[in-house]
C-alpha positions in Angstrom: 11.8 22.4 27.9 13.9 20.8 25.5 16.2 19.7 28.5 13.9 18.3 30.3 12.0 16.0 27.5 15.5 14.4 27.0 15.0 13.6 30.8 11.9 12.1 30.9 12.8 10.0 28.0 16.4 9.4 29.5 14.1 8.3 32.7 11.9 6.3 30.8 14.6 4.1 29.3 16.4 3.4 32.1 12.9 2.3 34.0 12.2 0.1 30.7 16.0 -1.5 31.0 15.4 -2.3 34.3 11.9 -3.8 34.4 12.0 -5.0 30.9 15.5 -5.4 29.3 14.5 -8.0 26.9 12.5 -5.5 25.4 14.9 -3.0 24.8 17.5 -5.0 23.6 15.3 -6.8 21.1 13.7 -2.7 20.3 17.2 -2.6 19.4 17.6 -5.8 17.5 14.2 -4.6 15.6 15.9 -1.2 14.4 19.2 -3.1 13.5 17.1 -5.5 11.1 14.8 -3.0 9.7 17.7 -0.7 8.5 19.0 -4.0 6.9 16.8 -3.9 4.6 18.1 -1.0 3.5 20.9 -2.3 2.0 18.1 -3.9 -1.2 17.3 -1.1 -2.6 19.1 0.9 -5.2 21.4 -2.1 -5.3 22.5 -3.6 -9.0 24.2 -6.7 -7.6 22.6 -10.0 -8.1 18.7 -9.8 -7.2 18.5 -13.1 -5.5 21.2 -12.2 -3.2 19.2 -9.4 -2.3 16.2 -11.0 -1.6 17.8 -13.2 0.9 18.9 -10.1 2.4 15.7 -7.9 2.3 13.2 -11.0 3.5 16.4 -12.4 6.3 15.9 -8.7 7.7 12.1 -8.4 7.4 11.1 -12.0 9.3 14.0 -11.3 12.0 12.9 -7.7 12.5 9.5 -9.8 13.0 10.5 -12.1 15.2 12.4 -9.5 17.2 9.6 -7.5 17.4 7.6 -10.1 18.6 9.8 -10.9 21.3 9.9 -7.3 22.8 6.5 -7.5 23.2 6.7 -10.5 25.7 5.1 -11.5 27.9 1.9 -9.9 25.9 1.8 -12.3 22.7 -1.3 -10.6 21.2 0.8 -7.7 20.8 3.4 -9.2 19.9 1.6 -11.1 16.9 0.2 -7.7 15.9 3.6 -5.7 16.1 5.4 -8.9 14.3 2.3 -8.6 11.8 2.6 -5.0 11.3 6.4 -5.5 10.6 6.4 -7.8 7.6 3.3 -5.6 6.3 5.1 -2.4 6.2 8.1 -3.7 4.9 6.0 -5.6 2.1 5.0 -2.5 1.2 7.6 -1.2 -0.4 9.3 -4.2 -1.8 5.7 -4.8 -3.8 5.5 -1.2 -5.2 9.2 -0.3 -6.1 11.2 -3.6 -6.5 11.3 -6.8 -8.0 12.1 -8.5 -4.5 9.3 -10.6 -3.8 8.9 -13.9 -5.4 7.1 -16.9 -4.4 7.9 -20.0 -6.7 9.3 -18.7 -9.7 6.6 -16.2 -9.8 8.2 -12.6 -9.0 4.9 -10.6 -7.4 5.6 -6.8 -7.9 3.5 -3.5 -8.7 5.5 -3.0 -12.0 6.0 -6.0 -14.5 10.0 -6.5 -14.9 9.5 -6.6 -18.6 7.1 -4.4 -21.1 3.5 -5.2 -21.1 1.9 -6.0 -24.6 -0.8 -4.1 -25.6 -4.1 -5.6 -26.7 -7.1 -4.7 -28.5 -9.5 -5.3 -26.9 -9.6 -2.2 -23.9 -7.0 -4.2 -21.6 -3.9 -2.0 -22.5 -1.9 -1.4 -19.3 -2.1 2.2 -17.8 1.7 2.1 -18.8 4.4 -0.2 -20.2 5.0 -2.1 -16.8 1.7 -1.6 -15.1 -1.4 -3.8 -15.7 -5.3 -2.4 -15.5 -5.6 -5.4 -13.3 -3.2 -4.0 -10.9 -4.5 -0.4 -11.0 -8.0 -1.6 -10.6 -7.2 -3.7 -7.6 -5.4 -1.3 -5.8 -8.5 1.3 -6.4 -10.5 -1.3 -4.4 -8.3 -1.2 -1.9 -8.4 2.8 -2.2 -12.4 2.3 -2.4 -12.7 0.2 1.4 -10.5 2.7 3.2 -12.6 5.5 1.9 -15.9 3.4 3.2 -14.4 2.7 6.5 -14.0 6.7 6.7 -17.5 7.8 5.6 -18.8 4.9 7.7 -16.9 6.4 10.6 -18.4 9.8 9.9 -21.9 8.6 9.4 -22.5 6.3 11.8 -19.9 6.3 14.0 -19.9 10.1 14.7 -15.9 10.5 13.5 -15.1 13.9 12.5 -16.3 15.6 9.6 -12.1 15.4 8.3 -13.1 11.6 8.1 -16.0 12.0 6.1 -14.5 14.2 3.5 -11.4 12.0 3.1 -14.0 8.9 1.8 -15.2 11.3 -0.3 -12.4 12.3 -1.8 -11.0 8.6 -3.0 -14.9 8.3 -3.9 -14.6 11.3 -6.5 -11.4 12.6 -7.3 -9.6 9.3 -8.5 -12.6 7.8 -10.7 -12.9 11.8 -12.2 -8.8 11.8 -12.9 -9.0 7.9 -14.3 -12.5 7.8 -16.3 -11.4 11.0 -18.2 -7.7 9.5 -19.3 -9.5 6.1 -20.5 -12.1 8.1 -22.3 -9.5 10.2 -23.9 -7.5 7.2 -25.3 -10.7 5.4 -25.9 -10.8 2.3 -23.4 -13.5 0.5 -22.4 -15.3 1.4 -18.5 -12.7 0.3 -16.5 -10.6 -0.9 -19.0 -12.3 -4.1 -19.0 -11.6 -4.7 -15.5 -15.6 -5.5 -14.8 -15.3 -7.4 -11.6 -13.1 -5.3 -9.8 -15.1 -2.0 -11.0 -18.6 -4.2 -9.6 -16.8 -4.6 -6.5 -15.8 -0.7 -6.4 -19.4 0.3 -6.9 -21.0 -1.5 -4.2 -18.5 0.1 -2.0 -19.1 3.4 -2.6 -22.8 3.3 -3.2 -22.5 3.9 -6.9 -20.6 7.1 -5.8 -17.3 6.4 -7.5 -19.2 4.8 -10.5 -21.0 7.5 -11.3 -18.0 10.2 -11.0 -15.9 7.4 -13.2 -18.8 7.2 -15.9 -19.2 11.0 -16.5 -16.1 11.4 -16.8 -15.3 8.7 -19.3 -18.0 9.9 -20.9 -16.3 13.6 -21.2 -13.3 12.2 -21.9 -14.6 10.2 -25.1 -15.4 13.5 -26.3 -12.5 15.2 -26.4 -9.3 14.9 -29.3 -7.5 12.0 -28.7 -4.2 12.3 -27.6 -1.2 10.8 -29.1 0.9 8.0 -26.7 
């Protein structure tokens, strides 16, 4: 079986190089560009040299990308798209590499946070509330694009209970912590936590409340 997979596949390239060769070769060129980026992370040299090479290997990945997907340039828009997206990723959430002016945009601040007094401490010394809360929006619309799925479009129950889950089990974990070190609802992250609870139908707010609730109860913990 396993013979004959390599085959097909074996078959399957050697149709694609002949009917489409750009496309393989620039497949190729995609892979090469990608695994460039690579090179980034874990690095300690100088972080503007790697940016150049991070971003140099995400945009040509891109364009490579695009180009396999000639003639069809939809797809290729959407592959090209998907690219710089995925690779994004990453670089926003676990490195300093994006920077746009002399703004550096990244998950984790590159120097401590100060704490204030008035329920805006970050969740910890590098992330902001503003940051955490944002991304639980974004948490929030992929978990109403699944119940959605389930209720109206007829999805499968799997769908349904994954909404519910980022509707429940997140504002539960998060409402009890700021509770316990006594922070404000949402740590004063009000339009964010509006947004969240026209999304989930109050759902999340109401897990997030009791919780905070329960969590102002209980001994404070030392930080």
């Amino acid at each position: 079986m396993a013979i004959e997979t390599v085959r097909v596949d074996a078959q399957g390239l050697a149709q694609l190089a002949a009917e489409r060769p750009h496309t393989l070769i620039f497949y190729v060129a995609t892979m090469a560009f990608v695994a460039l980026t690579l090179i980034p992370h874990g690095s300690r040299g100088d972080l503007s040299r790697q940016r150049k090479i991070y971003w140099g290997g995400t945009f040509s990945a891109a364009i490579c990308a695009f180009i396999a997907a000639l003639p069809n340039i939809s797809t290729g828009l959407i592959v090209a798209g998907l690219c710089v997206f995925c690779l994004a990723l990453p670089a926003y959430f676990g490195t300093q590499l994006i920077k746009i002016g002399d703004r550096v945009v990244a998950f984790e601040s590159a120097a401590a946070l100060p704490a204030t007094a008035d329920g805006r401490d970050p969740y910890t010394p590098r992330v902001s509330a503003s940051k955490v809360w944002w991304l639980a929006v974004f948490g929030v619309v992929i978990g109403a694009v699944n119940v959605l799925g389930y209720v109206i479009g007829g999805d499968p129950v799997a769908y349904g209970l994954l909404g519910l889950f980022f509707f429940t089990v997140p504002p539960a974990v998060t409402g009890l912590g700021d509770g316990r070190y006594r922070q404000r609802v949402a740590r004063g992250q009000y339009l964010q936590f509006g947004i969240i609870t026209m999304l989930s139908a109050g759902i999340f707010t109401v897990c997030y409340l009791v919780a905070h609730s329960v969590g102002l109860r209980m001994r404070q913990p030392s930080r």
